[in-house]
C-alpha positions in Angstrom: -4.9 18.8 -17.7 -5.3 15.2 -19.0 -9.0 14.8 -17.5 -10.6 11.2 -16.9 -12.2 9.1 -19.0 -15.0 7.0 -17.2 -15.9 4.1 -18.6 -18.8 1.6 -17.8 -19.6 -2.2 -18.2 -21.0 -5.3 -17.3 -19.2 -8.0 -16.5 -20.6 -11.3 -15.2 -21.9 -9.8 -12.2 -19.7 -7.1 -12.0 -19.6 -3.2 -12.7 -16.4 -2.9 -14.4 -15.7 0.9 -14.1 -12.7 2.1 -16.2 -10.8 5.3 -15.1 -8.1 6.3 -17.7 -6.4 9.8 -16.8 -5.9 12.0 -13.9 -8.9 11.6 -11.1 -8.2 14.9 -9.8 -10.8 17.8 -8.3 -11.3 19.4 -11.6 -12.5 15.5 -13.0 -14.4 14.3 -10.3 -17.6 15.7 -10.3 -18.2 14.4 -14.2 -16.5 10.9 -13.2 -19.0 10.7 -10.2 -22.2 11.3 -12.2 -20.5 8.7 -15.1 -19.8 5.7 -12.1 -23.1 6.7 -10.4 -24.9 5.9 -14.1 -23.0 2.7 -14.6 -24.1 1.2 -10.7 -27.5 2.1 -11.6 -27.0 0.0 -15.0 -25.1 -2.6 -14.2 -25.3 -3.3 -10.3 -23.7 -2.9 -7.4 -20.7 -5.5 -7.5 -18.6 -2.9 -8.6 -14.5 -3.4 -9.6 -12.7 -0.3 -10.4 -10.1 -0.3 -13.1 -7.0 1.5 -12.4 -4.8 0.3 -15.2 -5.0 3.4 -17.5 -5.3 5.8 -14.4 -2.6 8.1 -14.1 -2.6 10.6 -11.3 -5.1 10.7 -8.2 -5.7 13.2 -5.6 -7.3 13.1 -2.6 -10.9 14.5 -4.4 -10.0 11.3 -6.3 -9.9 8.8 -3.3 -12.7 10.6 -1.6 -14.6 9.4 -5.0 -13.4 5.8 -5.3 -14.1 5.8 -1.1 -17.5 6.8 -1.3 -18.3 4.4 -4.0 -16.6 1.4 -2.3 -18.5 2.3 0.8 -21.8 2.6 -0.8 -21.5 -0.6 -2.9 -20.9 -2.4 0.2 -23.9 -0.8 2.5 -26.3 -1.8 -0.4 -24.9 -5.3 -0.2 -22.9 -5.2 -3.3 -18.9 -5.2 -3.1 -16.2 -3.2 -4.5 -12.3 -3.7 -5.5 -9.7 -1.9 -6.9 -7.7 -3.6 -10.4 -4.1 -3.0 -11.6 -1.8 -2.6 -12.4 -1.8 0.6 -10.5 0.8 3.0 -11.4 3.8 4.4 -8.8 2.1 7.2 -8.5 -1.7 6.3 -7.8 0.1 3.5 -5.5 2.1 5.9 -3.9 -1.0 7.6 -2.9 -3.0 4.7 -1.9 0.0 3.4 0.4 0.3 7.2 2.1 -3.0 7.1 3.1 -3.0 3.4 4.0 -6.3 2.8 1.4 -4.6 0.3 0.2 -4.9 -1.5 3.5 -8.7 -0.5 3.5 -9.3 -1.5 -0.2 -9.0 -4.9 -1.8 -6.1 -4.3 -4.7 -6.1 -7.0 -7.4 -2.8 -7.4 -9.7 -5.2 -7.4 -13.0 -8.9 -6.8 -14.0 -8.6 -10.8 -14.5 -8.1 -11.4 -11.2 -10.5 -9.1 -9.6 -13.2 -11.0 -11.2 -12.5 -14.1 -10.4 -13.1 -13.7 -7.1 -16.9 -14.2 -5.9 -18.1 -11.0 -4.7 -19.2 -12.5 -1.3 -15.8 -13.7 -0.5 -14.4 -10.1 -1.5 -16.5 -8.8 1.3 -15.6 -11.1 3.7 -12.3 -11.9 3.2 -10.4 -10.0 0.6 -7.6 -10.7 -0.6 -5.0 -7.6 -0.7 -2.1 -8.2 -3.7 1.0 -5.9 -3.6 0.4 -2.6 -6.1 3.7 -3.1 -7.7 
């Protein structure tokens, strides 16, 4: 067991939140109370970077669901960031998330887009 390391900061007006690790059922309840602190930190435009995330489960999507689904009913937004790995993409594409969720190549590109337009039109970028 790798665990997950949650990490939290401000960027511009985003919540940049970090996973690095395996987001898996014995990880998600500390990663869950670690995002929860960082949106009440940093705000609600929140832009979840998978880069350094190596495995995900579906406790794992249920998290970063629940969290994109909250930040947009309080009027913020939420993305995902790559690269993602084959096998977090894998998982994403098997569950068609990734047709749900806004996937940006790179952290770089993820906040560069306005977080109005992410909610109303957001731009989807191949995981690979």
């Amino acid at each position: 067991m790798t665990g997950c390391t949650v990490t939290c900061r401000a960027l511009g007006r985003y919540t940049v939140v970090a996973l690095d690790g395996d987001l898996d059922l014995p990880t998600v309840q500390q990663a869950e109370r670690e995002v929860r602190e960082g949106r009440r930190e940093h705000g609600e435009h929140l832009v979840f970077d998978l880069a350094r995330l190596a495995f995900l489960d579906s406790s794992g999507l249920s998290l970063l669901l629940k969290f994109y689904l909250a930040a947009e009913g309080r009027g913020g937004s939420a993305a995902l960031a790559g690269p993602v790995s084959d096998r977090v993409a894998r998982v994403l594409q098997v569950t068609n998330l990734d047709q749900r969720l806004a996937i940006h190549p790179s952290l770089e590109a993820a906040v560069s887009d306005p977080p109005a337009e992410r909610r109303s039109g957001a731009r989807t970028a191949d995981p690979h």
